[in-house]
C-alpha positions as CSV (number, residue, x, y, z in Angstrom):
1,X,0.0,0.0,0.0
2,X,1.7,3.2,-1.2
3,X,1.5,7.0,-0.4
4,X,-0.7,7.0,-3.7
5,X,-2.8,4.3,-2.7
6,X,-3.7,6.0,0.5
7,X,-4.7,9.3,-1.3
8,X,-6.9,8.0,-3.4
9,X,-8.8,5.8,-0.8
10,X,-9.2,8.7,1.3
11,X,-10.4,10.7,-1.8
12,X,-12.9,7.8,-2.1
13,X,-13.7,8.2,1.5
14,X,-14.3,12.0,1.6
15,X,-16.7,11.1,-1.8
16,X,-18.8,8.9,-0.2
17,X,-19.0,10.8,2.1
18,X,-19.7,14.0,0.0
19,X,-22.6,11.3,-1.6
20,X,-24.5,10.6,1.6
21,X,-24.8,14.0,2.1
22,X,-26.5,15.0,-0.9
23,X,-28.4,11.8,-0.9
24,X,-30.0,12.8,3.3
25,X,-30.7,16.4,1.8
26,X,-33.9,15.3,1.0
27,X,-34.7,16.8,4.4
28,X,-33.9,20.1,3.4
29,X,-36.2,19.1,-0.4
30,X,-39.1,17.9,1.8
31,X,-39.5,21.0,4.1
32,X,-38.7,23.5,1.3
33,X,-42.3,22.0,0.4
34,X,-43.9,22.1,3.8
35,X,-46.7,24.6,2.3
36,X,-47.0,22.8,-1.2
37,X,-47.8,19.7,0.7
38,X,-49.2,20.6,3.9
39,X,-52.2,22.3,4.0
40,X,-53.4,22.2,6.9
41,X,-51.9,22.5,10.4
42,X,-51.9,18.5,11.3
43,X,-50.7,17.9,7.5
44,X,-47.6,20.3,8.1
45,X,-46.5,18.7,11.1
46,X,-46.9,15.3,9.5
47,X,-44.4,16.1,7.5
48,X,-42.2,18.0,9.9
49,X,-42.1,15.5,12.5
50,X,-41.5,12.7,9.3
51,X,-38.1,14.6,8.7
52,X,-37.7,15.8,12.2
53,X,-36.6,12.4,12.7
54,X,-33.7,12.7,10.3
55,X,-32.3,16.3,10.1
56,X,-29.6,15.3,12.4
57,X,-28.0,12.6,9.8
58,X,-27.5,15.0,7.6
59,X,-25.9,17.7,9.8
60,X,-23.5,15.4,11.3
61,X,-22.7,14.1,7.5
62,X,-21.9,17.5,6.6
63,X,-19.7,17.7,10.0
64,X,-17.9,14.3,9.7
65,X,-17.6,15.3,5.8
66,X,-15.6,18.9,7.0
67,X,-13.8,16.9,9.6
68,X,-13.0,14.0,7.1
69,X,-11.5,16.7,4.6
70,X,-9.3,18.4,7.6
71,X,-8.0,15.1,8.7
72,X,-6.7,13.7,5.0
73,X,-6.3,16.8,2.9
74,X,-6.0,19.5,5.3
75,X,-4.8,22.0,2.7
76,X,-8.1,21.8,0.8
77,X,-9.7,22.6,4.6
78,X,-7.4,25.5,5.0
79,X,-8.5,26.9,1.7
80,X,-11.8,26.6,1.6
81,X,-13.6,26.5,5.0
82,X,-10.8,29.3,5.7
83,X,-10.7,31.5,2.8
84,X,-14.4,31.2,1.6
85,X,-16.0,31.4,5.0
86,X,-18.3,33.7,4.3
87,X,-20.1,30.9,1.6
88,X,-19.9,28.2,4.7
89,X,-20.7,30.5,7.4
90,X,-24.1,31.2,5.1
91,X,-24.5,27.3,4.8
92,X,-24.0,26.7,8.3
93,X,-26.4,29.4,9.6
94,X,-29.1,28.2,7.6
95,X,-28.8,24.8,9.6
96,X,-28.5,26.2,12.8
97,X,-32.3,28.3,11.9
98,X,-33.2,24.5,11.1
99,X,-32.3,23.0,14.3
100,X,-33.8,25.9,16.1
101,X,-37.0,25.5,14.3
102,X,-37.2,21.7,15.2
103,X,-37.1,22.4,18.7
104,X,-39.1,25.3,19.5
105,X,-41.8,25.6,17.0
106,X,-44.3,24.3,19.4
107,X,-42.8,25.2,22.6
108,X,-44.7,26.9,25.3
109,X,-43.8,30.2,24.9
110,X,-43.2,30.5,21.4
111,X,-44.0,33.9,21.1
112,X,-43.1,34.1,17.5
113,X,-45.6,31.4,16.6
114,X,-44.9,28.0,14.6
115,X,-45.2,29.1,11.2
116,X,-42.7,31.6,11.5
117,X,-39.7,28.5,12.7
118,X,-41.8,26.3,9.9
119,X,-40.7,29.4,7.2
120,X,-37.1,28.9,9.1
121,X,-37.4,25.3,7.7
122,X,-38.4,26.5,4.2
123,X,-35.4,28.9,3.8
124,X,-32.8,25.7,5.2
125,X,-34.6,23.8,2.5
126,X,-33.8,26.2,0.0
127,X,-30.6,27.7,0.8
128,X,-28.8,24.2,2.1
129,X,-29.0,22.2,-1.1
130,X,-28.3,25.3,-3.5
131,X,-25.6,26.7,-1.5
132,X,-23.8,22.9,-1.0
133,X,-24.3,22.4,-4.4
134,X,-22.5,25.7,-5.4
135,X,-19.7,25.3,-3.1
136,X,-19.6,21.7,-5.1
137,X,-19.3,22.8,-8.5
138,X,-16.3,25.1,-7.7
139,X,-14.5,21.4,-8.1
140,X,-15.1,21.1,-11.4
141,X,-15.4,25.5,-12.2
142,X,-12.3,27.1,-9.7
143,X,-12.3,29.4,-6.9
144,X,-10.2,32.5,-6.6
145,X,-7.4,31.5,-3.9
146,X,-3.5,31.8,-4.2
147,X,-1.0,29.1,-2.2
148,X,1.8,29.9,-1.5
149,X,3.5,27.7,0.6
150,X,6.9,29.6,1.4
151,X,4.7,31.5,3.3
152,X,5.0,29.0,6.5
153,X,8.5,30.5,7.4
154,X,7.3,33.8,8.0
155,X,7.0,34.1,11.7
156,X,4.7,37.6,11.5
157,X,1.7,35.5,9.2
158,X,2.5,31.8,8.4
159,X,-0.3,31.6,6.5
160,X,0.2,29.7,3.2
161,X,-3.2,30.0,1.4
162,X,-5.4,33.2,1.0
163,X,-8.6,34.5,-1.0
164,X,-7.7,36.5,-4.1
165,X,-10.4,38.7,-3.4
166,X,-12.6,39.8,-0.7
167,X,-15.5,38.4,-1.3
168,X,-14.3,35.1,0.4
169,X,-16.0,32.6,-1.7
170,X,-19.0,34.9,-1.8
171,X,-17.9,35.0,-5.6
172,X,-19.0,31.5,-6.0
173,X,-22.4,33.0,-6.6
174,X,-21.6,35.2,-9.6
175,X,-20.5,32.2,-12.1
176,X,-23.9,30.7,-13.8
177,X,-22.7,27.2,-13.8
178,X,-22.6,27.2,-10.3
179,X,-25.9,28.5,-9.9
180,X,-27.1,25.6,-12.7
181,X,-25.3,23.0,-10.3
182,X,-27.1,24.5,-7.1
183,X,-30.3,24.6,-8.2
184,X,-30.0,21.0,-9.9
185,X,-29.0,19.7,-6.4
186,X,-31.8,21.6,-4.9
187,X,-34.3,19.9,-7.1
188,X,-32.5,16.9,-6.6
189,X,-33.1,17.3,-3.0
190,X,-36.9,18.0,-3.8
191,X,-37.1,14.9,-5.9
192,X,-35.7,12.8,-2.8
193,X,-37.8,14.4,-0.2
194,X,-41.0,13.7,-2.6
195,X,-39.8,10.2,-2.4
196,X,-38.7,10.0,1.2
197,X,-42.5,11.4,2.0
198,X,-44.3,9.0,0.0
199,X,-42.9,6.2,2.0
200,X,-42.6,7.6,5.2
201,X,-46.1,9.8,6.0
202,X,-49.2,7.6,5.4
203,X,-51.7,10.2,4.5
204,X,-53.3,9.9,1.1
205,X,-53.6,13.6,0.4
206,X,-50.1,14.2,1.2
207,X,-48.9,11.1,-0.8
208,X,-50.9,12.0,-3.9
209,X,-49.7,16.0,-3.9
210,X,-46.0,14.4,-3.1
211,X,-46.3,12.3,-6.6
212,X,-47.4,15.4,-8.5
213,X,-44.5,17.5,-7.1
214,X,-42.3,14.4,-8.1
215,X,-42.7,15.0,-11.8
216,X,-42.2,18.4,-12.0
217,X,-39.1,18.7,-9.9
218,X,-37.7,15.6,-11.3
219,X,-38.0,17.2,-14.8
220,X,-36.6,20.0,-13.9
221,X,-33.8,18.7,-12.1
222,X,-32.6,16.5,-15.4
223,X,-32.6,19.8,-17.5
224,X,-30.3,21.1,-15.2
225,X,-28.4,18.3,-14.4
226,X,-27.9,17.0,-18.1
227,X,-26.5,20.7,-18.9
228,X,-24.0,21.1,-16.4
229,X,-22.6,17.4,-17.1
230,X,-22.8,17.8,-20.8
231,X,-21.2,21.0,-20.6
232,X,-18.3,19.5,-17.9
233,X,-17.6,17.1,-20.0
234,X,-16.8,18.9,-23.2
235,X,-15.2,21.9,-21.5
236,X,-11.2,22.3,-20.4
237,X,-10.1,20.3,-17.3
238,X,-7.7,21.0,-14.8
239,X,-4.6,17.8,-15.3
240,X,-1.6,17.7,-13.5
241,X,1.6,15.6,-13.9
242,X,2.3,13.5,-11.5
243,X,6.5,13.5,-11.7
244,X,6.7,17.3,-11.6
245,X,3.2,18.6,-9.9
246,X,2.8,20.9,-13.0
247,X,-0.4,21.8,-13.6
248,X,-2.4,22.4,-16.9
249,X,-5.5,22.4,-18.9
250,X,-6.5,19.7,-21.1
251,X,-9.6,19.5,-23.4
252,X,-12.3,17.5,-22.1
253,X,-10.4,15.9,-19.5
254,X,-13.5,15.2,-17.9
255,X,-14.9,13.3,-20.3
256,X,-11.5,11.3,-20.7
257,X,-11.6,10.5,-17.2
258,X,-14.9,9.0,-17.9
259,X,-13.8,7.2,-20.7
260,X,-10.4,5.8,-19.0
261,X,-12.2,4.9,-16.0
262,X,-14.4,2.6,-17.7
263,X,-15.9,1.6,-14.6
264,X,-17.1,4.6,-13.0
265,X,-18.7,5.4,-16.5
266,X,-20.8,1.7,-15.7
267,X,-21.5,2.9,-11.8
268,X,-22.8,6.6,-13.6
269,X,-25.2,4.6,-16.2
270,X,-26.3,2.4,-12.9
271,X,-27.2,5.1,-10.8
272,X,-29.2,7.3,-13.3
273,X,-31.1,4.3,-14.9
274,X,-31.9,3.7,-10.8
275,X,-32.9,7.3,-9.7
276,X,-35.1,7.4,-13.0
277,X,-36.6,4.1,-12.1
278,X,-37.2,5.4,-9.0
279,X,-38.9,8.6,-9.9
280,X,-41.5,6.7,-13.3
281,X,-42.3,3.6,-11.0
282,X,-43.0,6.5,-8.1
283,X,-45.5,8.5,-10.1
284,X,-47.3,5.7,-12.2
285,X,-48.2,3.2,-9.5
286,X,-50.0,4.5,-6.3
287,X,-49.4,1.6,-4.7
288,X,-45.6,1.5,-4.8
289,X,-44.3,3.3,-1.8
290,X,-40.5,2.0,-1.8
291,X,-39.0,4.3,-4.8
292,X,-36.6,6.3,-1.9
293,X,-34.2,3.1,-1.6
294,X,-33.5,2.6,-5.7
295,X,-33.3,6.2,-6.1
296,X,-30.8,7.4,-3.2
297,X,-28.5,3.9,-4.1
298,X,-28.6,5.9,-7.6
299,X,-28.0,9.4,-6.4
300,X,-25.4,7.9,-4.2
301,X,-23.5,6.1,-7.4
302,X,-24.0,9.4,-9.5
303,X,-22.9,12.1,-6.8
304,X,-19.3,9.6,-6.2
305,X,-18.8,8.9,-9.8
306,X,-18.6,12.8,-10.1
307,X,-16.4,13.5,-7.2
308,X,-14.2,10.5,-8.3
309,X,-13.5,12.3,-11.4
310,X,-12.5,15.4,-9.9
311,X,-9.9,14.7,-7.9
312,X,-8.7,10.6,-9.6
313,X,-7.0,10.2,-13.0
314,X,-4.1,13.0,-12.3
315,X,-6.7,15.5,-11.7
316,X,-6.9,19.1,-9.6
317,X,-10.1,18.4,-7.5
318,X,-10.1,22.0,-6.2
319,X,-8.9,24.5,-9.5
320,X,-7.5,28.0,-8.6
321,X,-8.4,30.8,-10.8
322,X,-6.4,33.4,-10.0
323,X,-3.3,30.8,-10.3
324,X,-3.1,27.7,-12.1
325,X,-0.4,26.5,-10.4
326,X,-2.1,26.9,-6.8
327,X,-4.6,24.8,-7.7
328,X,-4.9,21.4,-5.1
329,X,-4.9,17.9,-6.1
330,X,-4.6,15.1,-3.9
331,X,-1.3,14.6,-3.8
332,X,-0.2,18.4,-3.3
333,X,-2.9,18.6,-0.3
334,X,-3.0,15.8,1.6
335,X,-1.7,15.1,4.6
336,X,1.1,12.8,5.9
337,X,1.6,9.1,4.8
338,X,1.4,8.0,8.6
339,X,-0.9,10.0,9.2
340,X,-3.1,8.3,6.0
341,X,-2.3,5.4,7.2
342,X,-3.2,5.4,11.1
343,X,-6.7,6.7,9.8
344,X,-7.2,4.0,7.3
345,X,-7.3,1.5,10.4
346,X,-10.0,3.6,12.0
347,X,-11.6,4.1,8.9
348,X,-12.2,-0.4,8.9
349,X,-15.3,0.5,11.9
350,X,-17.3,2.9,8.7
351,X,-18.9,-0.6,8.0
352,X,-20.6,-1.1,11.7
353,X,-21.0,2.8,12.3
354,X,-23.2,2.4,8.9
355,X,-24.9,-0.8,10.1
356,X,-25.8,1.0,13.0
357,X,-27.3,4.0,11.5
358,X,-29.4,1.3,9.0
359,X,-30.5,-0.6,12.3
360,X,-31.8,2.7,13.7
361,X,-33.4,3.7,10.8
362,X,-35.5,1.1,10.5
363,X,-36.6,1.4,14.3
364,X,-37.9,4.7,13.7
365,X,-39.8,4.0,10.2
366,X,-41.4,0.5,11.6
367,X,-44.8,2.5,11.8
368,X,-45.4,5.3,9.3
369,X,-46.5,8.7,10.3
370,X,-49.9,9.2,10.5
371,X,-52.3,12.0,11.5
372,X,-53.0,10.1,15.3
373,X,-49.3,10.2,15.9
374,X,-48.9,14.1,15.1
375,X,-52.0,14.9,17.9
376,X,-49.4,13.1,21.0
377,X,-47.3,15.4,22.7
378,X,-44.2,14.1,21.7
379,X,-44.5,14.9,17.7
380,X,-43.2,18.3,16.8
């Protein structure tokens, strides 16, 4: 096992990862439709106490996914979390209104009343996935950051990686394919919460509006989706040589990636055919409540076969615009072979941490939320 081998596993790891998280947004998808799908007060906190039940996956997945990056490519944490804070503080704000809104909605006291912390839950549901999905795309479309790693022998300001501009990843926001990506996540995130909702809440108003909204966000989402990929694939890629660390643009190096890892190409057919699958099967037959499962495996498959591409096959995963030579791969970022490879041994448990959350899961979905649940005190 060699100093390459343990980059790319981690790079796998940190993609997983990166996977799971977009596939537990539908969360944020299914409350950004609390008022398309509830419309009345029992109905809204059928489905807020349906998700209520799972926000927390998905804000420690984005935790463990930070910590995962600091621990194996600490560089890339550095850069990003520290130069475009302002872009992660945003992100991380709008989960902390979502937290707050689970827990005191329906409080005694609540002066503010529950549809005010329920709007809380529509603006995480909005902002969360497009924000993510933005901070995403800079992987494949650059960020403005210079490193400059002669900088660590400065005793006044060791700092060895700073924003170009002030915006602090703010900027992110002004390039239109990022937006594209955002909002394709966000409807992907819709298109999963439709899904998760359908299985989870047995009401048959809310399950028959969920399958409407499932069409139209799904349809959406592959018009966005398709455009951004098509137009990854064909564009300029950032391709570094491996001897000297030189880093350079190559046509379509996207798409060769694809092609030259055959296999990931297989995993990206598998996971769309299953996340379409998901969605046609979903909307056609009433009775089939299951289409959550096939489509997060797919979303799962598709979101790492992207990732994979970005930073495997001597490729710069996170692409400086102000300099091309700045720009991180995972062999200029990462951290310390030992340090790899005392992690790898700790990362052998992911298997029964995983098995765990499964087991869990299913203890909490064993009965389906239904309108007699929502009147006990415990429901939110």
């Amino acid at each position: 096992m060699t100093y390459e081998f343990y980059q790319q596993y981690w790079w796998f790891l940190v993609s997983l990862l990166g996977a799971l998280l977009v596939f537990l947004m539908f969360v944020q998808g299914a409350n950004s439709m609390i008022f398309n799908l509830g419309r009345t007060d029992i109905e809204r906190r059928m489905l807020i106490n349906s998700t209520g039940r799972k926000w927390e996956l998905t804000f420690t997945t984005l935790v463990t996914f930070g910590g995962a990056f600091f621990a194996s490519f600490p560089l890339f944490y550095s850069t990003s979390f520290g130069g475009a804070y302002w872009l992660w503080m945003v992100i991380l704000f709008s989960f902390v209104l979502q937290a707050v809104s689970y827990e005191f909605q329906n409080k005694l006291g609540n002066v503010f009343g529950a549809k005010t912390f329920q709007i809380f839950l529509v603006i995480n549901g909005i902002l969360g996935p497009l924000l993510l999905g933005g901070a995403v795309a800079t992987f494949f479309d650059g960020s403005n950051f210079i490193i400059d790693k002669s900088n660590i022998t400065r005793l006044g300001q060791p700092v060895i990686s700073r924003w170009a501009n002030a915006s602090n990843g703010l900027d992110a926001l002004l390039d239109v394919w990022n937006l594209v990506f955002g909002l394709a996540v966000f409807f992907l995130a819709r298109v999963l919460g439709t899904l998760y909702l359908v299985n989870n809440v047995d009401d048959p108003q809310i399950r028959s509006r969920s399958r409407r909204q499932l069409l139209i966000n799904a349809g959406i989402f592959l018009v966005l989706f398709l455009t951004f990929l098509g137009r990854t694939l064909l564009k300029d890629g950032y391709a570094y040589e491996p001897a000297t660390g030189v880093i350079s643009m190559q046509p379509q190096k996207y798409f060769h990636n694809l092609i030259e890892m055959w296999y990931l190409l297989l995993v990206l057919v598998l996971g769309v055919v299953m996340l379409l699958f998901a969605v046609v099967r979903t909307a056609l037959d009433k009775a089939y409540i299951k289409g959550i499962w096939p489509g997060s495996i797919g979303v799962v498959l598709v979101v790492l076969v992207l990732l994979l591409c970005a930073g495997w096959n001597h490729t710069a995963y996170y692409p400086s615009n102000a300099d091309l030579q700045s720009s991180l791969t995972i062999a200029n970022s990462c951290s310390s072979e030992f340090t790899l490879r005392a992690m790898s041994v700790v990362s052998l448990f992911i298997p029964f941490v995983l098995g765990y959350i499964a087991y869990v899961w299913y203890l909490m979905d064993r009965k389906k939320i239904d309108a007699k649940e929502i009147i006990s005190e415990d429901a939110y």
